[in-house]
Structures are given as C-alpha cells and as structure tokens.
C-alpha positions in Angstrom: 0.0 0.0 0.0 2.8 2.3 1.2 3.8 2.2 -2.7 0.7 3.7 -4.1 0.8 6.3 -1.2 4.8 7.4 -2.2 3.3 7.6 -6.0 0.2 10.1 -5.5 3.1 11.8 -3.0 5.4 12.0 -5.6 3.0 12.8 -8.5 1.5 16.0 -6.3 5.2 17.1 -6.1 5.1 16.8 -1.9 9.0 15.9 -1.0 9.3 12.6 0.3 12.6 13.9 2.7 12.5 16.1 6.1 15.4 17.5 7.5 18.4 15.7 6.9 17.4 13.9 3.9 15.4 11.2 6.0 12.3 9.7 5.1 9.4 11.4 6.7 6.5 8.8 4.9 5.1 8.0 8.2 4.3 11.8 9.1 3.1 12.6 5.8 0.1 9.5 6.3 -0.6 11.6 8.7 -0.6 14.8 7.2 -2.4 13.5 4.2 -4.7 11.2 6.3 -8.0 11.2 3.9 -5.6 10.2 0.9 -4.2 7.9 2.8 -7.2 6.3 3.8 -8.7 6.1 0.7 -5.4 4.0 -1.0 -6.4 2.2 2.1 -9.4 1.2 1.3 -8.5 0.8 -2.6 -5.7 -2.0 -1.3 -8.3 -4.3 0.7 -10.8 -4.1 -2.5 -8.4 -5.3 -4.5 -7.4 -8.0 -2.1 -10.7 -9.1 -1.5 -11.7 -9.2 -5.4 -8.3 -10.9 -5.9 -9.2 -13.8 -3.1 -12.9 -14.2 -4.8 -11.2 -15.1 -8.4 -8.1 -16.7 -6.8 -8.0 -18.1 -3.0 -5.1 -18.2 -1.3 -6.4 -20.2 1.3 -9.7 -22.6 0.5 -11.2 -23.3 4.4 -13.9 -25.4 3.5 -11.1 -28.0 2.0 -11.4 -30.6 4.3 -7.8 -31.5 6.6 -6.0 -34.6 6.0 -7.0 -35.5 9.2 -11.2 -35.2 8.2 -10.4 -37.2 5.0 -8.7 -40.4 6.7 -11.7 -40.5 9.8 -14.1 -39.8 7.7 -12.9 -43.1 5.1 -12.0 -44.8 8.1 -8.1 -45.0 7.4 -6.0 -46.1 10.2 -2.8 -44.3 10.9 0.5 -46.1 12.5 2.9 -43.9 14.2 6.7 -44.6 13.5 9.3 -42.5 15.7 12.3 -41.8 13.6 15.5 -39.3 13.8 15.1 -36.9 10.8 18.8 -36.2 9.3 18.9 -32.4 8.5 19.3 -30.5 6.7 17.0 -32.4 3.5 19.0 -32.9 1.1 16.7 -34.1 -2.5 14.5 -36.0 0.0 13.7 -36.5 3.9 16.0 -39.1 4.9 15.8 -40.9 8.6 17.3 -43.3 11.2 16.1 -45.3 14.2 15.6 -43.1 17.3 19.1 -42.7 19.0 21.1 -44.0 15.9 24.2 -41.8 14.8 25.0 -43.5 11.7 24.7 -41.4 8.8 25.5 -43.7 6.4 22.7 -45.7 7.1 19.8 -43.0 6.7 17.0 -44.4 4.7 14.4 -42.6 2.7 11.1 -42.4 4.9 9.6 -45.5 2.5 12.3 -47.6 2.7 12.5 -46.9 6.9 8.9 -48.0 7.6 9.3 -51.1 4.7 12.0 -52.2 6.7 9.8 -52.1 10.2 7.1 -53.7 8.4 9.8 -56.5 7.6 11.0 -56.7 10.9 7.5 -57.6 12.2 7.8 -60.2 9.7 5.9 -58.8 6.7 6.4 -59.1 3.0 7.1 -55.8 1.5 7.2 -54.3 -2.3 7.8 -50.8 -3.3 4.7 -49.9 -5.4 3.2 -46.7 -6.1 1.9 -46.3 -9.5 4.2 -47.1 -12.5 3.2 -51.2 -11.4 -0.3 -51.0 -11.4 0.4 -48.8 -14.8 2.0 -51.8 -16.2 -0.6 -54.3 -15.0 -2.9 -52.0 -16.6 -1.5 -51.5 -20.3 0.0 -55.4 -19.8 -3.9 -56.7 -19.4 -5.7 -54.5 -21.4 -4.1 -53.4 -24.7 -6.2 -56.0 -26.2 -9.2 -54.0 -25.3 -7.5 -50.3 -25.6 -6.2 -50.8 -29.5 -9.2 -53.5 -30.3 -9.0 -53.3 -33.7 -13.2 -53.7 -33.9 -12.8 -49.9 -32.7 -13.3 -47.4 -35.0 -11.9 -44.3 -33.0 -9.0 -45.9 -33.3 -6.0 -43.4 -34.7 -2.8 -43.9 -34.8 -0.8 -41.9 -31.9 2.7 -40.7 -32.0 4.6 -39.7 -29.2 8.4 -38.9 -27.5 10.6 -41.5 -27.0 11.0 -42.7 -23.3 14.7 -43.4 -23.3 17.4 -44.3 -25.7 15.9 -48.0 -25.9 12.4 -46.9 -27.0 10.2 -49.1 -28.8 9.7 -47.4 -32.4 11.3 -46.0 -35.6 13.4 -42.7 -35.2 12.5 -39.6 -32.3 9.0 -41.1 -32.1 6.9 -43.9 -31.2 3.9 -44.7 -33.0 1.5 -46.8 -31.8 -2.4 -47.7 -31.9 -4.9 -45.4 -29.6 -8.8 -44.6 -29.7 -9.0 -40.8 -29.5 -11.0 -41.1 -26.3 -8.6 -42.9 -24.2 -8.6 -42.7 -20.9 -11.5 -40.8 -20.3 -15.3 -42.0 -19.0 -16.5 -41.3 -22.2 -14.2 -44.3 -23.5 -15.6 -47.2 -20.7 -18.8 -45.9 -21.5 -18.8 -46.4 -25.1 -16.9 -49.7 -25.4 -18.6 -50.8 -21.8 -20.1 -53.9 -23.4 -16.7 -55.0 -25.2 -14.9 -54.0 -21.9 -17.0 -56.3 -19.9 -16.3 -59.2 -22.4 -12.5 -58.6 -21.7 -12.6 -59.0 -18.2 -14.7 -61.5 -18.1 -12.0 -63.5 -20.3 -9.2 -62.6 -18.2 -7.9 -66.6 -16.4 -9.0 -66.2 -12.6 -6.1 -69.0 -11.8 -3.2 -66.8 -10.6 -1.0 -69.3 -12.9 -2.7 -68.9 -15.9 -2.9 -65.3 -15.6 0.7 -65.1 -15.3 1.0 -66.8 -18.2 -1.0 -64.4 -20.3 0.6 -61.2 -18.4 4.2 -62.8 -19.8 2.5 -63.9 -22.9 0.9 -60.5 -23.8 4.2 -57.9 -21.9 5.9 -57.6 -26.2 2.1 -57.4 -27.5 1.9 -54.2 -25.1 5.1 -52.4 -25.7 3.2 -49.4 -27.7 0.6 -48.9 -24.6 3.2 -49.6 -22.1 5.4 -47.1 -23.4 3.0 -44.7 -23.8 1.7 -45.0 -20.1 5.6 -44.7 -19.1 4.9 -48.5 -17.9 7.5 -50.0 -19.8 10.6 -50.5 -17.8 11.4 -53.6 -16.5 11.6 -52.9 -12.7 7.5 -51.6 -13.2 6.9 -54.8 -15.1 8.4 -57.2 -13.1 6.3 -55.7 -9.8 3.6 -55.3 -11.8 3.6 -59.2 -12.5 3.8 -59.7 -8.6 1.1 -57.7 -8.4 -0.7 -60.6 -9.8 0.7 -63.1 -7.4 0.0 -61.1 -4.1 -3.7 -59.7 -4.9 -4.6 -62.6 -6.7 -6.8 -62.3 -10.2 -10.1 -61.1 -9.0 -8.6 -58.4 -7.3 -6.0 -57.6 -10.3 -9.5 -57.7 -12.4 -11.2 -55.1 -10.0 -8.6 -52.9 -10.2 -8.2 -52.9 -13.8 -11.9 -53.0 -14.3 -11.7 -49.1 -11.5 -8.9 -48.1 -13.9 -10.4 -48.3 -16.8 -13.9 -46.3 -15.8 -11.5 -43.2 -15.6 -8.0 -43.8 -16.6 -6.5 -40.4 -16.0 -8.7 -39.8 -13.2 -7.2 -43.1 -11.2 -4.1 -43.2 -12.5 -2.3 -41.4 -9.7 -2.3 -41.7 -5.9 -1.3 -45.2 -5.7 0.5 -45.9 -2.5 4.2 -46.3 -2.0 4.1 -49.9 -0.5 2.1 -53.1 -0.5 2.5 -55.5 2.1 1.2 -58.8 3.4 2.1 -61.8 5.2 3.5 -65.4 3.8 2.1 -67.9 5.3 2.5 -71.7 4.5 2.8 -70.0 1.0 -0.1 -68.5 0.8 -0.5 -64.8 0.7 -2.9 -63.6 3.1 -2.9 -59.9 5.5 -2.6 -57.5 2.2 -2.4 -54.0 2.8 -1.4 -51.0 0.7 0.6 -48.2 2.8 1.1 -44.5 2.2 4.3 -43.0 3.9 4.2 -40.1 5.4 6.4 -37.6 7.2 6.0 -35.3 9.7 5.0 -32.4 7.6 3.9 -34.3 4.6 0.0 -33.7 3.6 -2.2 -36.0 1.9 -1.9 -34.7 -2.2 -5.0 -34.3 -4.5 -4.4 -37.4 -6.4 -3.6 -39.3 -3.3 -7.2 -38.0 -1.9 -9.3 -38.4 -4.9 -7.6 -42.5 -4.5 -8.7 -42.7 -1.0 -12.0 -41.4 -2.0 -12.3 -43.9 -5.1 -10.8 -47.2 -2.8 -13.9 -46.5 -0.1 -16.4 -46.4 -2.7 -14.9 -48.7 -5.6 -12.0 -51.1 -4.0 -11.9 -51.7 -0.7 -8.5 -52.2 -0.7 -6.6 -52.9 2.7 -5.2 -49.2 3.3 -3.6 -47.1 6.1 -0.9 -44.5 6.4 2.3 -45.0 7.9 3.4 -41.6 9.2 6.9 -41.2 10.1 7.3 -38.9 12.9 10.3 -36.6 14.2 11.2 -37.8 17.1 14.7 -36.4 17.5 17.0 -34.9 15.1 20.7 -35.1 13.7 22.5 -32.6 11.6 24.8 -33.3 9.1 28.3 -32.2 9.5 
C-alpha cells in the first residue's frame, strides 16, 4: 500500500525527505490522512476481489486428518530421527542412531519395520499398477473392432524406446482414458474381463504372454521399464486375479482420473505359501499432507475397491544434523 501512497506523493510534487534527507513517509500519512485512507481502502478491495477469483487459502477443503476418519483410514505412528538439513529428499534413522550412512528414505524406513515384524514388503506406487494396466488391457485399448482408433505418435521414453526414429507410434482410440471411453466400449470391456484366467498361474501366463504385445501402450503410459513390469507381474501373485480384475476394471472407468495416488508400498504376510494380510501403505512424514491425487484414490478405494489401506506416518522424534 505504502507504494501507491509514495506515487500520489510524488505525483502531487510533496518531498518525500525532512530534515536531513530522512524519510518522513510516516508523518506525511498523517498529514495527508483522507488520501491515505482512501489508498487504504483501494488495497483491501483489491485484495478481496483478488481472493474471490483466486483463493489463497480454500477453508472449506477438508484437513488430511477429516479425509482419513471420515474413510476410516488407520494411521500407525513410526518415531524416527530426521537427518537435517534435506537434502533431495527426507532421509531418517532409528531413534538414537548416529549413523549417517545408514539414513534411509522415509519409504524404505517404515518397509523395513514392516519386515522386521515379519511382513512381506514391495515398493509400489503407481508405475506397477500402470503396467498391470496397459500389460492386461491393450487388447481391449487398441481392439481393432474400434473405429476411433487413430494412430498416436509420441516422445521416446529413453534411448531403448520401442519405435522407428525420435517417435513412437503406436495404436490409440481418441478417447482414451476418459469416461467417455468405458462408456462407449462398456459392453466389449465387460467381455475382456470377463476372459481374463481367474487362476493366478494362468494369468501369469498371459501377463508374460501379452508384456511384447503391449510395448506401444506400455510405453505410452511410461509402464514399460522392466523394474514396473516385473512388480507389476507380482502384483498378480500377491492380490490374486479377481482383485487384479477389479482394479483394472476401477482403472479403466476413468483412466486419468485413477491413474495417480497409488500408494508407495504393498505388504502382506507369507504364510504356508499362501499370501494372506494385504495392505497398501502411504508413507508419510511429519509435515507431509495427503496430495490431490492421493485423496481423490482414497476417495475412489472406499467407494470402488476396498483395498486394505492405512498411512504410515513417520514422525520426528529427535533430530541429527549433518556435519
């Protein structure tokens, strides 16, 4: 404000300088209190028209904390020394540990607790169920029966990418990914599931079978490196195919509106080799907040999934700072 007060100053040829040269601004608001004012007044109508186009703060955007009790998310509590200062990402240690060398990334901290209480652990998040997803489904993505079909070119994804020169072309209807796609192939899409094997073995089978079919899709969804496929595939083994089915049957409803928000880890518990206890996990630090993505998926599990889900949140119990 004090800016637009120096300029109707300046422009009315009143000296900004008392005796001495110093700045006398305060004294002249005071002298020139009904201009003043008036800028005043100007300022807070522009802030207030500014905050009813734009806000700054939204208070009727529910906490983190409303969204988990209200979805009925658990929360476990995991005490940690948080190394400072953060360098690339928050990195931890076990309360009273000194060892710098061993600070972990908040993810791989609580996957090795989880391990410790005897639990089976994978790094997940969303690039595997990506994989599952354009692995399982090309068939019914670039069906050939579909005549919105057109063919899509796009970057390469590395310097191994699946195509001819800069580009890689492959096979997409022009509605991918959207409602509007599950809506209008909804009878051919319940055909595909419905022919997906519901023996874990078989389904394998047809994931290996079916992973060079899918190299366009898969490289399109940024699914395509090995480390994605390969937990993508265990995916299969640990949820078992009518899950996998459900999941793939949420995705495609709304691709890019499901896509993201995946959790970082899946766990669950061997047991006379059979997988039983699965739970996703979000990781969380002390000052890490629930993202949009990640809330629309909580949202989307409650009503759609069900999954096993809770947050793992990673809290500062002490502190150590580099050298």
């Amino acid at each position: 404000m004090n800016h637009r007060f120096i300029e109707r100053l300046l422009s009315q040829g009143v000296s900004l300088a008392g005796e001495g040269g110093y700045p006398v601004v305060s004294a002249l608001s005071r002298q020139y209190r009904d201009e003043y004012e008036e800028i005043e007044r100007s300022v807070v109508s522009d802030i207030r028209s500014s905050h009813a186009r734009d806000p700054k703060y939204d208070f009727t955007r529910p906490s983190d904390s409303e969204i988990l009790t209200s979805f009925g998310v658990a929360v476990d509590d995991y005490p940690a020394c948080h190394v400072t200062p953060t360098i690339g990402h928050v990195e931890v240690l076990p309360v009273d540990s000194k060892d710098l060398h061993s600070a972990l990334s908040v993810e791989e901290f609580v996957a090795g607790r989880l391990r410790e209480a005897g639990r089976q652990v994978m790094l997940c998040e969303s690039r595997p169920i990506h994989a599952l997803y354009g692995t399982l489904m090309w068939l019914w993505v670039q069906d050939p029966r579909d005549s919105h079909n057109r063919a899509a070119g796009f970057g390469g994804r590395d310097e191994n990418s699946f195509g001819q020169g800069d580009l890689i072309w492959t096979v997409l209807p022009d509605d991918f990914g959207s409602p509007r796609h599950a809506t209008r192939r909804a009878s051919a899409l319940r055909q595909h599931l419905d022919s997906l094997p519901r023996s874990t073995d078989e389904l394998l089978w047809l994931f290996d079978y079916w992973t060079s079919h899918s190299q366009g899709l898969l490289q399109y969804l940024w699914a395509h490196r090995e480390v994605d496929i390969v937990r993508g595939r265990r995916l299969i083994e640990i949820l078992g195919p009518e899950r996998v089915v459900e999941i793939l049957g949420f995705l495609a409803g709304d691709y890019w509106g499901r896509y993201l928000g995946w959790p970082d880890l899946v766990s669950w518990l061997e047991i006379d080799g059979r997988v039983e206890g699965v739970e996703f996990v979000e990781v969380k630090s002390s000052s890490d907040k629930l993202s949009e993505d990640q809330r629309d998926w909580i949202a989307g599990n409650a009503e759609f999934l069900q999954l096993s889900f809770k947050i793992a949140k990673v809290h500062r119990a002490q502190q150590l700072v580099r050298p």
